[in-house]
N, C-alpha and C positions, 0 to 999 in steps of 0.2 A: 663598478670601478671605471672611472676616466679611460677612453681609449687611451693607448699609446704610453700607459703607465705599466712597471712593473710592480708585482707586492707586495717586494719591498718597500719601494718609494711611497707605495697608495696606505699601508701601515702607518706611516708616517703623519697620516694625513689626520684621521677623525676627530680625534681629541683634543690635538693641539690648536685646529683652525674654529671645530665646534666652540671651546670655551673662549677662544680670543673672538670670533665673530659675534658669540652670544652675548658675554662680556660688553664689549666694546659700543655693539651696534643695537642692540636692544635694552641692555642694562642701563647703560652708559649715556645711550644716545647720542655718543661723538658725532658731531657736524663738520664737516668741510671748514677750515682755516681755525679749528681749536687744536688747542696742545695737549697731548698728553704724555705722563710721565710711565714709563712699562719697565717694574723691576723683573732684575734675574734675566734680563731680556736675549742672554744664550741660550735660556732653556728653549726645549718645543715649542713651549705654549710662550713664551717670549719673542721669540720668533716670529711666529704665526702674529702675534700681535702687532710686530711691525709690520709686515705687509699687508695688515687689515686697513692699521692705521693709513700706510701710504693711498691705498686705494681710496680712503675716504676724504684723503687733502689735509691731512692732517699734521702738522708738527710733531715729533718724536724726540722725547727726551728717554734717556736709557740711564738703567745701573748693573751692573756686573762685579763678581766677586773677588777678580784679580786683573791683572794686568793684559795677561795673555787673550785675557774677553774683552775686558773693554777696549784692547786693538782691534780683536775681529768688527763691533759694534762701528767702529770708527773708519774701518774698511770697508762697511757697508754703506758709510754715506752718515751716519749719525752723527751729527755735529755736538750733541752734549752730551758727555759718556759720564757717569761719576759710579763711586765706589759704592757697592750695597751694602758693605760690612762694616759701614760709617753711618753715622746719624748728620754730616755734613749735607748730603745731598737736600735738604728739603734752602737748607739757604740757599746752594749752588742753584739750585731748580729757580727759585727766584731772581738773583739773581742775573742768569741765562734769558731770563725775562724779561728784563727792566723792572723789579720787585712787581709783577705782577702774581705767576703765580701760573698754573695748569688749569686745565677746565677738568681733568681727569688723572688719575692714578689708578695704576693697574697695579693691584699688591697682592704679594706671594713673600714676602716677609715678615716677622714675626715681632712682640715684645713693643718696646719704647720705638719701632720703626714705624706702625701704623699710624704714632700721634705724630711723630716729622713728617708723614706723608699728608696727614690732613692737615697740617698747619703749612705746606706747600701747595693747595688750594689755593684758587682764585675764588673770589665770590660767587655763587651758585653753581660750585665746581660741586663733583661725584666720584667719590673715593668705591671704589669696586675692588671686593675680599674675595681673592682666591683660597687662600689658604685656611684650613680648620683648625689650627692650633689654639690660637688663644680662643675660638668660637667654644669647640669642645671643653676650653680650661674656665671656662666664664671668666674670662677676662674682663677687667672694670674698663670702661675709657671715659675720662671725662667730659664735658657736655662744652666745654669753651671751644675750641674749632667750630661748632656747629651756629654758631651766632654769624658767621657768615652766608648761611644761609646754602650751606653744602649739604651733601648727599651720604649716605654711608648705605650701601648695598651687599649680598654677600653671593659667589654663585657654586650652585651645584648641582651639573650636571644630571648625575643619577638623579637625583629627587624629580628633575624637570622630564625624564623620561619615565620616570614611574606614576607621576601623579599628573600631566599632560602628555600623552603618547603623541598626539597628534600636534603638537608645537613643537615637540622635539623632531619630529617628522618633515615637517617643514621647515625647521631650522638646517635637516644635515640635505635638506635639497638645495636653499640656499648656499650652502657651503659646495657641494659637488657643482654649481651652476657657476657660479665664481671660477672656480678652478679648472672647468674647461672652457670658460672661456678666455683663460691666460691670463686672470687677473689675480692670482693667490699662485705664486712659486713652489715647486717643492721643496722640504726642508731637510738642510743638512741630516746626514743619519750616519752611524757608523754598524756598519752589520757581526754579530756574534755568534756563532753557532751553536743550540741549543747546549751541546755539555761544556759550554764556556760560561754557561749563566750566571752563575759564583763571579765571574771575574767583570761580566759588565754590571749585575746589581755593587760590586763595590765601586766601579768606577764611577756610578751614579749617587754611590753614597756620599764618595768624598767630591761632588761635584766636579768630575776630571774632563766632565763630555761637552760639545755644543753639538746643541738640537737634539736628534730622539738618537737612543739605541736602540736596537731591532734584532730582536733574536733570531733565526732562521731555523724552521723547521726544519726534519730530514725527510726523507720520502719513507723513510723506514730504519727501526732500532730502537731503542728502548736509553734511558737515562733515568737518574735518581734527583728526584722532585724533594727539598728539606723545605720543611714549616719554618719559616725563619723566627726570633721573637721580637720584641719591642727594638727600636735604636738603642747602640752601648752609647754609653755616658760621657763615652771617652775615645778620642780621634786621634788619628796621626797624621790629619794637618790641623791640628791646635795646640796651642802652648796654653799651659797652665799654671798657677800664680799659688803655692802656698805658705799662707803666714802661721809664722811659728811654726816652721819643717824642718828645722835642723834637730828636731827630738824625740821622743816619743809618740803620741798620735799623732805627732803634723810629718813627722816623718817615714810613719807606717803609711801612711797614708801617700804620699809620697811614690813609697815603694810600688802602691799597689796600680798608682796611677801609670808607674814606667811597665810594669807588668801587663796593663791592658792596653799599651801604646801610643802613651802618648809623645806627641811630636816633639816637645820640649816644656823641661818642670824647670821654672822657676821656684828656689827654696828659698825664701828669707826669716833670718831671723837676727837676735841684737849682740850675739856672741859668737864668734867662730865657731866652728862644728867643734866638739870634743874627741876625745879618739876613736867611742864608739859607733858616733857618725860619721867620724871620717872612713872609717872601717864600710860601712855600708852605703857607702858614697861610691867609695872607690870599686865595691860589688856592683851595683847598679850601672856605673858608667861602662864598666869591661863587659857588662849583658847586653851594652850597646843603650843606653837611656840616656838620652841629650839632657842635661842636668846643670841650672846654674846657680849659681851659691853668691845672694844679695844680700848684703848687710846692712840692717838700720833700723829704726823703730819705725814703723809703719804710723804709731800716732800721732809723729810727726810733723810739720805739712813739710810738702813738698815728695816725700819718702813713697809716699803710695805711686804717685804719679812715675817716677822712676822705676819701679818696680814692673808695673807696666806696662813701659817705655822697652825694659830689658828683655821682658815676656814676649814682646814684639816686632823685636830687633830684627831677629830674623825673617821675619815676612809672613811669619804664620798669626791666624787671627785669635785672641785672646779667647778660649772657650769655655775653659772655668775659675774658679775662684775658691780656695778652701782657706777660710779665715780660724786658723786652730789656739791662735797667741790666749796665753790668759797669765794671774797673777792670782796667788791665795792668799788672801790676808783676813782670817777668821774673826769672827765676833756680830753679837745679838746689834741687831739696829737701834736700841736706845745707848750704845754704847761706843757706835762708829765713830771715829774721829774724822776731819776732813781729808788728813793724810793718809790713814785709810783707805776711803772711797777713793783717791785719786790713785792710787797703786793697782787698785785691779776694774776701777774704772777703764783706764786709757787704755789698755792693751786690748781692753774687747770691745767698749764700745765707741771711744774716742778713733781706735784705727779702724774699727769698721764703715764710721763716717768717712772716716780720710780714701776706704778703698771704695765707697761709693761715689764720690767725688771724681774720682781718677779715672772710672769705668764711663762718667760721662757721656763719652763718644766712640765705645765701644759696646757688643751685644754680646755676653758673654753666654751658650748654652746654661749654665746655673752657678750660682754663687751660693756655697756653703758658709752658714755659720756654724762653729760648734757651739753649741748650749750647754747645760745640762739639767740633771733631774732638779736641781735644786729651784729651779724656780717653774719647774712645771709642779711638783710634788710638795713646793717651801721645804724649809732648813732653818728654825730659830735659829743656826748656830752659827750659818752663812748667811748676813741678811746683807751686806755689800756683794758678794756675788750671787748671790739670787737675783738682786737689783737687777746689775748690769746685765745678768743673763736673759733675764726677765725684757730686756728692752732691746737685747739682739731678736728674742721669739718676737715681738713685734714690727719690728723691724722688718723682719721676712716678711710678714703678712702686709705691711705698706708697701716694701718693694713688688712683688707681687701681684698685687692690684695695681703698681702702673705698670706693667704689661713686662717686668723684670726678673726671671724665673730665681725665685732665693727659697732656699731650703734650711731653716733651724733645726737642727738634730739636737732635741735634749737626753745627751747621752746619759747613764748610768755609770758604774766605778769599770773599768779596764782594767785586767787583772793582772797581763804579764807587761804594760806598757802605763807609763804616762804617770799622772800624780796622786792615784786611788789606790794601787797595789797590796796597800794595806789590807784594805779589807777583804782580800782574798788570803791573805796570814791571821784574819780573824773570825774564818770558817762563813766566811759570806761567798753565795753565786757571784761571779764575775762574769766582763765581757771577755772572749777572748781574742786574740788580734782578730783574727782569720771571722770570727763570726762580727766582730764592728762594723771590718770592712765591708764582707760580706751586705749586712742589712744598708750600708750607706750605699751602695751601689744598688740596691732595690729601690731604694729613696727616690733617689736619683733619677732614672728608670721609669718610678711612676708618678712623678714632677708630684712630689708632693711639697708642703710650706712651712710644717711643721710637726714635727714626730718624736714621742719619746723612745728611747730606745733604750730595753731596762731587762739585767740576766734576773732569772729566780721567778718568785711569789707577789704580785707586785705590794701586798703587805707587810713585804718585808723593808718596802722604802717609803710607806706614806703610814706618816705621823699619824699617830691613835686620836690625837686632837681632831684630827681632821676625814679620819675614816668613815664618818656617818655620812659626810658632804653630797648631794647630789651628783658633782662631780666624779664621786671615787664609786659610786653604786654600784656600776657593772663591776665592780673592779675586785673588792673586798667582800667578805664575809664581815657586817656590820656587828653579828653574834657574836665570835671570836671574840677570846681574851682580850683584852686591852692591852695588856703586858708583853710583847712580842715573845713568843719561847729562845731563852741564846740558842746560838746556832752551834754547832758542833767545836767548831774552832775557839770559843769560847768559855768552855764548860768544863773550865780546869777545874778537878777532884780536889776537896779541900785540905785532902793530905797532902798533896801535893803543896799546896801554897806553902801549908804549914811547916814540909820538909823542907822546901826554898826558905823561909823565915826563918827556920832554926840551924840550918848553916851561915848565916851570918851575923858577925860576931859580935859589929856595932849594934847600938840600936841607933844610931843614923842611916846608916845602910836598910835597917827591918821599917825605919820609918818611912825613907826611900822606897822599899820596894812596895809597902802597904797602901803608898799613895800611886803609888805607878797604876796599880790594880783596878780601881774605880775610876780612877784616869780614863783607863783605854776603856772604861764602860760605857763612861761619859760620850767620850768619842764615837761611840757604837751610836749611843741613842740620839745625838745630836747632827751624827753624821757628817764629824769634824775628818772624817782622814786620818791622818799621820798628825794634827796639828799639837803644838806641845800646848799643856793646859796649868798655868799658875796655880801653885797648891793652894792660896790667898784669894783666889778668884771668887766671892760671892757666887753660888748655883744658880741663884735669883737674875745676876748679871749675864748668864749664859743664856735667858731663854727658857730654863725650867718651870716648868705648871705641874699641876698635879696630876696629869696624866705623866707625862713624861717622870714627872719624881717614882711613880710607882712601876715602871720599865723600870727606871734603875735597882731601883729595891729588889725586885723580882731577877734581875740578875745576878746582885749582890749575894742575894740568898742560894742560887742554884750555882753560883761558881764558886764556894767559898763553904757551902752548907753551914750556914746559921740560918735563925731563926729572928728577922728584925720587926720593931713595932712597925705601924703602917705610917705612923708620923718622923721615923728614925732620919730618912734625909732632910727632912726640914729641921729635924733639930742640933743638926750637924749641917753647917748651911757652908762648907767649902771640902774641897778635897783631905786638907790638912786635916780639918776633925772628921770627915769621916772618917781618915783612915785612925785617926784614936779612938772611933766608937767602936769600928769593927776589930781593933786591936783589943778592946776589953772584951768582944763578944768570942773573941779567938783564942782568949787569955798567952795574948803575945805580948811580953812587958818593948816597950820601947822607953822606958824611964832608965 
């Protein structure tokens, strides 16, 4: 240790001038009268980075997270301070230049910031990666910056002391030579007493500090050491953005986000809250949850942007995104009309463009889509939203590969929320709130791109058409019936039917409720929802094949107890004559 240092100060010291000296001066090769650009530059190793630079003659350009820092940077003598939590800086860096450009960047930011950083190179410039985030996520990055004939380097420390001891050796003598001879400062530090630990690892969370914390050992006593786990998903200094939150999942969802903290939910959606959300609007705000209520279509233009704008208002930086909006409008793809696909087109895929748009010049920690099973699993009976779902799941995986964390959640039915409910009245597993939430926050968690998320057997959601596929191998029992078995909630006793039939007096009403029956069986096998189904509607028009005809048959038989041919829904080709077949198989007169 430096004469004339204390250990606290000399703490301060290793890591932060090691990786900026190493960085800088042997990565980097910065020379005397080049520029470089150093984000985050209140951290330690931001810090340390400027007085390496200074000692080398070198020009410093900085970026910092708020105001408060880019004052300190600018009280240090730093003539070009800009925002890190903007993707502006790489024009500003030019700019500042005369559109020249940096010979160097020091990056410890993340996402869509590494490509502004290298397109803020000057020709035969050298972009140096601190950070492991997108390294660890295999991050894509495109090959266009590099035709100016730049650098992309990455450093790490440990590796350089495990697999060269003796470089890293002379490197931290380099670094102690330097700083007793007065040419490397000591850096800011603010000191915590080891059973305050809790209280400086948050301030480091929510980046509250400049330069290094420093725990302080005691001479003696004992304290409780917690295995911490991954970062939460969700901050209280970030506002977050969700579409389609004044309802159901967008507003569970909502909830869960004010329950974990965060700084401020923006909810939008195209209709006032109703009273049950005003109801839990009004709970959440009195729990203390900053909460604002934006009205408009997100597919809009213009509407995203606003949206935003409002999420931003207050000064805190855009952190997530939950895109929950949808529209159902049922029916097989040979049958979709254009008005149709535009009804449940726009609301997911059309605003998902528009919120991509608007995030621009923002870096939001993840942007959800909600998906669902139907186009991870297919849905003859949904083939417009499978579509659109279908192109939100890709969606995630392009944004993603350009360095933009998005998460497609192809959920399953939700049992006590949202527009599936049904099928938990018709003896199907459901999601329930608490376990949605629950798995989205894992998602989340372990930056994943794309995930179904499905209650039960997963046989009980993927089409017998499709069961043998390579795809579903691990998944299913290829052996098993073809026929799925009904579920509990299903397997109404055929006295029963026949007791409901013969209390009623019409036979409009017995022909009524004979069609209702195979109706909601349909729905079962098609995996239509709640959706109402034309007694007139050709079977053939729905999407039926003959695997699917014989699930329906096989249900018809076990809820109703008959006995049908194997050809009987084909020769009953709509709701309306089934329910006259199975009225003569029932001997129920509807004449």
């Amino acid at each position: 240790m430096p004469p004339g240092l204390d250990a606290t100060a000399a703490a301060t010291l290793p890591t932060a001038y090691l990786t900026a000296w190493y960085a800088l001066r042997h990565v980097a090769r910065l020379a005397e009268g080049e520029r470089v650009l150093i984000h985050s530059a209140t951290g330690g190793t931001g810090l340390a980075a400027i007085a390496v630079a200074r000692y080398l003659g070198v020009e410093v350009l900085a970026t910092a997270g708020n105001d408060e820092k880019r004052g300190y940077l600018r009280g240090m003598g730093v003539r070009h301070v800009m925002d890190s939590r903007s993707l502006d800086f790489g024009g500003q860096a030019r700019e500042a230049t005369g559109g020249e450009g940096v010979d160097v960047v020091l990056n410890s930011l993340s996402g869509a910031a590494i490509r502004a950083g290298l397109e803020a190179l000057r020709p035969f410039g050298r972009f140096v990666e601190l950070g492991v985030r997108d390294i660890l996520a295999y991050t894509s990055l495109g090959l266009g910056p590099f035709r100016h004939t730049v650098t992309f380097s990455s450093v790490d420390l440990i590796q350089l002391q495990q697999d060269r001891p003796s470089a890293f050796q002379d490197l931290l003598g380099e670094v102690m030579d330097l700083f007793a001879a007065g040419h490397l400062p000591v850096l800011p530090h603010r000191e915590f007493p080891l059973a305050q630990a809790t209280e400086a690892f948050r301030l480091m969370a929510g980046a509250g500090h400049i330069g290094k914390l420093v725990l302080i050992m005691p001479a003696r006593g004992e304290t409780t050491a917690v295995r911490t786990g991954p970062p939460a998903p969700v901050r209280s200094d970030g506002a977050y953005l969700v579409i389609g939150g004044l309802g159901g999942v967008g507003l569970a969802t909502a909830a869960r986000l004010a329950e974990l903290g965060a700084g401020h939910i923006v909810l939008n959606g195209r209709r006032k809250p109703g009273e049950a959300a005003g109801t839990e609007l009004a709970r959440l705000r009195a729990a203390g949850a900053r909460i604002t209520v934006e009205l408009g279509d997100a597919a809009r233009a213009g509407v995203a942007e606003r949206l935003v704008s409002v999420a931003t208002a207050g000064g805190l930086p855009l952190r997530g995104v939950v895109h929950s909006a949808m529209v159902l409008d049922d029916g097989v793809v040979t049958n979709i009309t254009d008005a149709q696909l535009e009804r449940v087109w726009r609301p997911k895929v059309t605003a998902a463009w528009r919120l991509h748009e608007a995030l621009a010049r923002h870096t939001p920690d993840w942007f959800v889509l909600y998906s669902s099973m139907a186009s991870l699993l297919g849905n003859p009976g949904q083939g417009a939203y499978a579509a659109a779902n279908a192109w939100l799941d890709a969606f995630a995986g392009c944004r993603t590969a350009q360095g933009l964390p998005t998460l497609a959640v192809n959920w399953g039915p939700w049992g006590e929320i949202g527009a599936a409910t049904d099928f938990a009245d018709r003896g199907y597993e459901t999601l329930s709130t608490k376990d949605g939430l629950r798995a989205l926050e894992v998602l989340l968690t372990h930056r994943r791109v794309a995930t179904g998320v499905l209650p039960g057997r997963p046989e009980t959601w993927i089409l017998p058409t499709v069961r043998s596929a390579p795809f579903f191998a691990g998944l299913v029992d290829v052996h098993a019936p073809e026929g799925a078995a009904p579920s509990s909630g299903e397997r109404a006793s055929a006295s029963a039917v026949r007791a409901r039939l013969a209390g009623l007096d019409s036979p409009l009403a017995r022909r009524t409720a004979l069609e209702a029956y195979p109706a909601e069986q349909m729905g079962t096998v098609l995996q239509f929802g709640s959706a109402r189904l034309d007694p007139q509607t050709p079977l053939r028009s729905l999407g039926f094949d003959s695997l699917l005809s014989m699930e329906l048959r096989t249900r018809l038989e076990a809820g109703l107890g008959v006995r049908l041919a194997s050809d009987f829904v084909w020769r009953h080709p709509t709701i309306a004559a089934l329910a006259t077949g199975l009225a003569e198989k029932m001997g129920v007169d509807l004449s």
